[in-house]
C-alpha positions as CSV (number, residue, x, y, z in Angstrom):
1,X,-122.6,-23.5,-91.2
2,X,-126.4,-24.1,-92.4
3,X,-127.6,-20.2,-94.1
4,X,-130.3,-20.5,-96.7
5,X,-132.3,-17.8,-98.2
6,X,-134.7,-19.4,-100.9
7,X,-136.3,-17.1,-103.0
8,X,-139.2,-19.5,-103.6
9,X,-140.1,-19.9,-99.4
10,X,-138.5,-16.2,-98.6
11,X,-137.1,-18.7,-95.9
12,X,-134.0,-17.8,-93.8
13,X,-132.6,-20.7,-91.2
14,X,-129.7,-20.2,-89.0
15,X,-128.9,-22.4,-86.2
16,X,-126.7,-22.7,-83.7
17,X,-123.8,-20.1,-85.0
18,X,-122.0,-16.7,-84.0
19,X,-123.7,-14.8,-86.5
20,X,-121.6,-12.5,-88.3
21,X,-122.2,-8.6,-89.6
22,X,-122.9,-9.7,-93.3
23,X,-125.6,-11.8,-92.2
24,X,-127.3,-9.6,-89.6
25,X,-127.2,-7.2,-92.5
26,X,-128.5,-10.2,-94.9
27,X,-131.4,-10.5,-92.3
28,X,-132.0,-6.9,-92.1
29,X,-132.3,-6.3,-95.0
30,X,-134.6,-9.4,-96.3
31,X,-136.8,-8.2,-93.5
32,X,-137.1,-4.3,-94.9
33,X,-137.7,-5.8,-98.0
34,X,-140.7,-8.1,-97.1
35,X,-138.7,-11.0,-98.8
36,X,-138.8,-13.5,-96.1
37,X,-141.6,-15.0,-94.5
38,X,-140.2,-17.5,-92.5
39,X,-136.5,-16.3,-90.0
40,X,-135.2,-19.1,-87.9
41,X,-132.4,-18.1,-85.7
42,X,-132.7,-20.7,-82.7
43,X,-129.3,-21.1,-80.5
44,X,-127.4,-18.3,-82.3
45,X,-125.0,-15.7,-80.2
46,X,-125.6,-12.4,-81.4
47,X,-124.7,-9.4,-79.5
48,X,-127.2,-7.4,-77.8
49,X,-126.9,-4.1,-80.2
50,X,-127.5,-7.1,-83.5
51,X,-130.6,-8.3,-81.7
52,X,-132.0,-5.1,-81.6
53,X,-131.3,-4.7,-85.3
54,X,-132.6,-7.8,-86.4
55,X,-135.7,-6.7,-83.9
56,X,-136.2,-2.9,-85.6
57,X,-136.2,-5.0,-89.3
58,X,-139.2,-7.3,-87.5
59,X,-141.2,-4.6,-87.1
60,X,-140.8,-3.3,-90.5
61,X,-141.5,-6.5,-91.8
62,X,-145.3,-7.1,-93.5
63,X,-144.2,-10.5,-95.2
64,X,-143.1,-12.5,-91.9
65,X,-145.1,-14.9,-90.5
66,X,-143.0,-17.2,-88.5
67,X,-140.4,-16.4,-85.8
68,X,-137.7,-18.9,-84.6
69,X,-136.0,-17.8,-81.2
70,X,-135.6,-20.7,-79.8
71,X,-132.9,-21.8,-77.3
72,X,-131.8,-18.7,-75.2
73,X,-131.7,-16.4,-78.2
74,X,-133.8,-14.3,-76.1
75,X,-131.7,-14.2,-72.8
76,X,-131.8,-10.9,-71.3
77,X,-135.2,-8.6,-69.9
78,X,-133.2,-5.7,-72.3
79,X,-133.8,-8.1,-75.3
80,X,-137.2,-9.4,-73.7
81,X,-138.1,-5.5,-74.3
82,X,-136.6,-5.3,-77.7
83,X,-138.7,-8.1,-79.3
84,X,-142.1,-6.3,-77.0
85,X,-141.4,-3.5,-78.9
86,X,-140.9,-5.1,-82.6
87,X,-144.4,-7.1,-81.8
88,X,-146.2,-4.1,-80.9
89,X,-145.2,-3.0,-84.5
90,X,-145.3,-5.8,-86.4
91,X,-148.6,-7.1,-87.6
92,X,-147.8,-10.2,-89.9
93,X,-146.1,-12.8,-87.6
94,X,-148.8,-15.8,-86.8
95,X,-146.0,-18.3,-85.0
96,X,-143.5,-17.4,-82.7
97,X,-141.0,-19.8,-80.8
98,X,-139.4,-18.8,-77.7
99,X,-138.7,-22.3,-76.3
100,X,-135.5,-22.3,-73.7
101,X,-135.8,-18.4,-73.4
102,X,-135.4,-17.5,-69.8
103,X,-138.1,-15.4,-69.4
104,X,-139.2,-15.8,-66.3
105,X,-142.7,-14.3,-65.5
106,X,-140.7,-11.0,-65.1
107,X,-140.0,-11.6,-68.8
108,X,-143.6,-12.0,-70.2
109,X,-145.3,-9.7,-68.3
110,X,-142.8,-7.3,-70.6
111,X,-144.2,-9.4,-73.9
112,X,-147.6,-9.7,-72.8
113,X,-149.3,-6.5,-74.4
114,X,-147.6,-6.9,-77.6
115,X,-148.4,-10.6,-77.8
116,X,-152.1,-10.3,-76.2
117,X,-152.6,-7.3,-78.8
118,X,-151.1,-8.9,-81.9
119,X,-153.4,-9.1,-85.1
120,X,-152.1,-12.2,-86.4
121,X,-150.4,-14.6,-83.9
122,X,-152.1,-17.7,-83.4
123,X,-149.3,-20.0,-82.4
124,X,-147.2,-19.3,-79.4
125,X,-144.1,-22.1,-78.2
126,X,-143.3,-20.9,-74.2
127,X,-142.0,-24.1,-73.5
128,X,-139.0,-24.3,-71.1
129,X,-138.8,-20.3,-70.4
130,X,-139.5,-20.8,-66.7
131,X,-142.8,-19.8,-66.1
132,X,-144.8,-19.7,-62.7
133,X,-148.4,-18.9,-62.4
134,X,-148.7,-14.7,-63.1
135,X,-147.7,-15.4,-66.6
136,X,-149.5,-18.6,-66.9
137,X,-152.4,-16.1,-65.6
138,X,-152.0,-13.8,-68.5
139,X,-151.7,-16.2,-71.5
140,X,-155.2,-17.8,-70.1
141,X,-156.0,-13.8,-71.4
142,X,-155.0,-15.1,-75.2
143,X,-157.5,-17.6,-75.4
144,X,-160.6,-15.7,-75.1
145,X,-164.1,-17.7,-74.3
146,X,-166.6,-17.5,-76.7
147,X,-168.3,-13.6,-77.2
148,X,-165.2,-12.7,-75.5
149,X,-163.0,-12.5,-78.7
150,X,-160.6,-9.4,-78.4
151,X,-160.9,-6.8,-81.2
152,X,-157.1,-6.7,-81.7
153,X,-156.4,-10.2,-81.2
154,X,-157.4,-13.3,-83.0
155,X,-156.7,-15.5,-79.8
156,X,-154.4,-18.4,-79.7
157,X,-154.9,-22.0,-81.9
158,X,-151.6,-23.4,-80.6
159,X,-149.8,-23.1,-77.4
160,X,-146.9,-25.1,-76.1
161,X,-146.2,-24.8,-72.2
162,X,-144.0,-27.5,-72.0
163,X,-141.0,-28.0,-69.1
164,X,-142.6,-25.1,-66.7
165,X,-142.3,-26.9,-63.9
166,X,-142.4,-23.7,-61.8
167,X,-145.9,-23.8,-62.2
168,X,-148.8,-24.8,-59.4
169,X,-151.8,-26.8,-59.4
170,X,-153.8,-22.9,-59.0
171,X,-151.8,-22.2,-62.5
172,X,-152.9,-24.9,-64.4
173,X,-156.4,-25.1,-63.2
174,X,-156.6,-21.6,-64.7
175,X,-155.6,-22.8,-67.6
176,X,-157.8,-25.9,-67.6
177,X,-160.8,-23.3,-66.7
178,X,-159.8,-21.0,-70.0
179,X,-159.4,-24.2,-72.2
180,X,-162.3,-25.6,-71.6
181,X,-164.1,-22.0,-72.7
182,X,-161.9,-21.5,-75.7
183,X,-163.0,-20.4,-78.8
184,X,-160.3,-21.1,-80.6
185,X,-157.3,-23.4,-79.0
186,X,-156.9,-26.4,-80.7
187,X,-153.2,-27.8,-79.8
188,X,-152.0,-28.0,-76.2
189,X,-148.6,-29.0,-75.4
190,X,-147.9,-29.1,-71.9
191,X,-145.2,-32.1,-72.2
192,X,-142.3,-32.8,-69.3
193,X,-144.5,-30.4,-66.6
194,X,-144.5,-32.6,-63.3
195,X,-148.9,-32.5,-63.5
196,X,-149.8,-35.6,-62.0
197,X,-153.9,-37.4,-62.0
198,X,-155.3,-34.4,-59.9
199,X,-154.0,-31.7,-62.7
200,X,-154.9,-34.2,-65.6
201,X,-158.0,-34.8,-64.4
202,X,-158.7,-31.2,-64.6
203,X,-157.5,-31.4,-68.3
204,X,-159.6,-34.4,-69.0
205,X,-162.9,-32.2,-67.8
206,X,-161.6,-29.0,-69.4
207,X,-161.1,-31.5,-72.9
208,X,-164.5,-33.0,-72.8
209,X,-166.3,-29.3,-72.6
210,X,-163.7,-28.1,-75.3
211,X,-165.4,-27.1,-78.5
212,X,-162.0,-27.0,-80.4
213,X,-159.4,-28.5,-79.0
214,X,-157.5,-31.3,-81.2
215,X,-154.5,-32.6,-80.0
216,X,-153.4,-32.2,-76.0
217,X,-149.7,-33.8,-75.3
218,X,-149.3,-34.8,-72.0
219,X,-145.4,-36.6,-72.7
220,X,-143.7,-37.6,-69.3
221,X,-146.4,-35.7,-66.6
222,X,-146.4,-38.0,-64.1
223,X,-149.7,-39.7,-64.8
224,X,-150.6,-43.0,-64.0
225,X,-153.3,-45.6,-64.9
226,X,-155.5,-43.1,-62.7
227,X,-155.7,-40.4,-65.1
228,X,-155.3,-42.2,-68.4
229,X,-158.7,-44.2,-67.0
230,X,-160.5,-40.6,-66.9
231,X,-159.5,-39.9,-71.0
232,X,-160.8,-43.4,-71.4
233,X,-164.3,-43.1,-69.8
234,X,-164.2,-39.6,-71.5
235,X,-163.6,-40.3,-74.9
236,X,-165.4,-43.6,-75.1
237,X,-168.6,-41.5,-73.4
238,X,-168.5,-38.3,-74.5
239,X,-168.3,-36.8,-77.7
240,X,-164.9,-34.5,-77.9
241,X,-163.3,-32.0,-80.9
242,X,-160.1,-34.0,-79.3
243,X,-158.1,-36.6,-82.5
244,X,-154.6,-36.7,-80.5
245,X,-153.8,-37.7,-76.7
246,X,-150.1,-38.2,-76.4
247,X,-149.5,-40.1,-72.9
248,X,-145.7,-41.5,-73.7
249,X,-143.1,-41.5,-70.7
250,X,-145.8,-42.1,-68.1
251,X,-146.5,-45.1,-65.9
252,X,-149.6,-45.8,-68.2
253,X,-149.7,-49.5,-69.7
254,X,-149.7,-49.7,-72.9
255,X,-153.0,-51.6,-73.3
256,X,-155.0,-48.2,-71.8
257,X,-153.0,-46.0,-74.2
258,X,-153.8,-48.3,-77.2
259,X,-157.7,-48.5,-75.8
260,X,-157.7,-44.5,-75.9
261,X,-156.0,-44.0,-79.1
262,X,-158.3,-46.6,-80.8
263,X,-161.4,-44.6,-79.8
264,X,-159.9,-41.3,-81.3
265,X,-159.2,-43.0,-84.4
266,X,-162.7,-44.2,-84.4
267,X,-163.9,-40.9,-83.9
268,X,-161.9,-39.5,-86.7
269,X,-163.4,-42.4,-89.0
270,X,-167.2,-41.1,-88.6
271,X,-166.5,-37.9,-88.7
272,X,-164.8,-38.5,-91.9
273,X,-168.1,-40.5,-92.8
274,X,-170.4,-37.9,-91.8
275,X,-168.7,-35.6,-94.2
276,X,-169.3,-37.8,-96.8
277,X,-172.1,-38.4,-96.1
278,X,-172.9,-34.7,-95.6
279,X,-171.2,-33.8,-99.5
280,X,-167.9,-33.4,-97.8
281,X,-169.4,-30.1,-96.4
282,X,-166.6,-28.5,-93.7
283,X,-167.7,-27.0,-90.7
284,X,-165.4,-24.2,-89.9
285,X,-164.7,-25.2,-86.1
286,X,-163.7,-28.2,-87.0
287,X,-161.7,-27.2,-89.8
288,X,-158.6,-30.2,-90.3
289,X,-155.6,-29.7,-90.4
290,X,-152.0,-31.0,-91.0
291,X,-149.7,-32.0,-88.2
292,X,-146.2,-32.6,-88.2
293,X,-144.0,-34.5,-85.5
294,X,-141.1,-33.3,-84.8
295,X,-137.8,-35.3,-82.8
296,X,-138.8,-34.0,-79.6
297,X,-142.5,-35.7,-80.2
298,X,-144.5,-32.1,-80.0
299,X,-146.7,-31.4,-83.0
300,X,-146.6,-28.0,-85.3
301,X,-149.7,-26.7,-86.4
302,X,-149.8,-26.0,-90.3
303,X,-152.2,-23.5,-90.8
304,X,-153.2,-24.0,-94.2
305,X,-152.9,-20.0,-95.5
306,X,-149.2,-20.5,-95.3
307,X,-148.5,-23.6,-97.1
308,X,-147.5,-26.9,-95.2
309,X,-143.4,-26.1,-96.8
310,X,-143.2,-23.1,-94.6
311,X,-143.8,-24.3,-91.4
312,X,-142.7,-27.7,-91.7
313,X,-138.9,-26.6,-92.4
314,X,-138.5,-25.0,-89.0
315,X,-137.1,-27.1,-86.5
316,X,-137.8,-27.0,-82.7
């Protein structure tokens, strides 16, 4: 059984058990008293009355900023409307993972005002919850466009979509359309979706008029040498915010792929340059950042007001 509550983090990680009275209770109770600030429970049975308890301490909570429901945690529209109504509360939590949560679009049409409304999230994991284009429609509505930015809502810096292969080529040329206007997205995941070189070409186009985007993962999409020869005219042409194209599991030789990620890394070299040159003055859109990969290859944005610890002890 792994169960760790360190002072020090405020960090509670369960994974994978029947979880017991005592340590709802424990998790209750860490969450009333703003002790905790990061509460992983991925792939834990819990009965539907404990889930609502652990939701009602959520909302209480003003020291949690990171969520893990990962792996079917979240498996009926009853809970679905338990965890709406702890967000709509709650004002603290910037990362939330729902990954293998069958939501359905049914499912986040319940989330979406709590999500689209909350104060603090800017990371959201959707991947594998089995999406089709109406919710895909309303999470384009969390990453607003320049002079668009919600008063309640920050908008979203990191988004996973990955494995929602219920979704159309209409879906993700919304979302190509909204990325390409974003103010503030700067990590796509959209891994294991069956996209193909029409949908990436989309990306590439919605990429290059990006202002902020950083890393887009495009793992095992069905491209070909089509698509990746798109990023390569783009990035060796145009000047992108983009430093990370993940193309592995495709039918992409590996001399493209190397071609493309040597250009980023030469990209990343005179910016770093500039900024010398420049007094190491930062520019807050493009504001770096620490990444770290994970077994499943995705990246995990570290925003830096939480401390790289937190987030980096979560796993997918």
């Amino acid at each position: 059984m792994s169960f760790t509550s360190i002072p020090t983090l405020g960090s509670i990680q369960i994974t994978g058990e029947a979880l017991s009275g005592a340590e709802i209770k424990d998790i209750c109770d860490s969450l009333k008293e703003n002790s905790v600030r990061l509460l992983s429970v991925r792939g834990c049975q819990l009965s539907d009355r404990d889930f609502g308890r652990v939701c009602r301490g959520v909302s209480e909570s003003h020291s949690l900023v990171q969520l893990n429901l990962n792996l079917g945690v979240v498996s009926t529209i009853n809970r679905t409307k338990h965890l709406a109504d702890a967000l709509k509360t709650n004002r603290s939590i910037q990362t939330l993972f729902l990954h293998g949560s069958p939501l359905l679009d049914t499912g986040f049409v319940t989330l979406n005002t709590a999500l689209s409304t909350h104060p603090s999230l800017v990371s959201l994991d959707l991947g594998d919850c089995m999406l089709g284009d109406e919710a895909l429609r309303l999470i384009c509505g969390m990453l607003p466009p320049d002079g668009a930015k919600s008063a309640f809502s920050t908008g979203l810096r990191e988004l996973t979509l990955s494995a929602n292969p219920s979704i159309t080529t209409k879906g993700w040329a919304r979302l190509a359309i909204a990325v390409a206007h974003s103010s503030q997205l700067r990590v796509l995941n959209l891994d294991y979706n069956p996209l193909g070189d029409q949908i990436a070409g989309m990306l590439a186009v919605a990429v290059a008029s990006s202002r902020t985007l950083e890393v887009l993962d495009l793992e095992g999409t069905g491209l070909t040498n089509q698509s990746a020869q798109v990023f390569l005219d783009m990035v060796e042409n145009y000047p992108t915010c983009l430093r990370v194209l993940v193309l592995a599991e495709n039918a992409i030789s590996p001399e493209l792929q190397q071609q493309i990620s040597d250009l980023l890394s030469e990209g990343e070299e005179d910016d770093e340059k500039e900024g010398e040159a420049r007094g190491n003055a930062v520019t807050p859109s493009r504001e770096k950042t620490a990444w770290v990969p994970h077994s499943n290859s995705q990246m995990v944005l570290l925003t830096s007001d939480l401390g790289e610890n937190l987030l980096a002890e979560t796993e997918m």
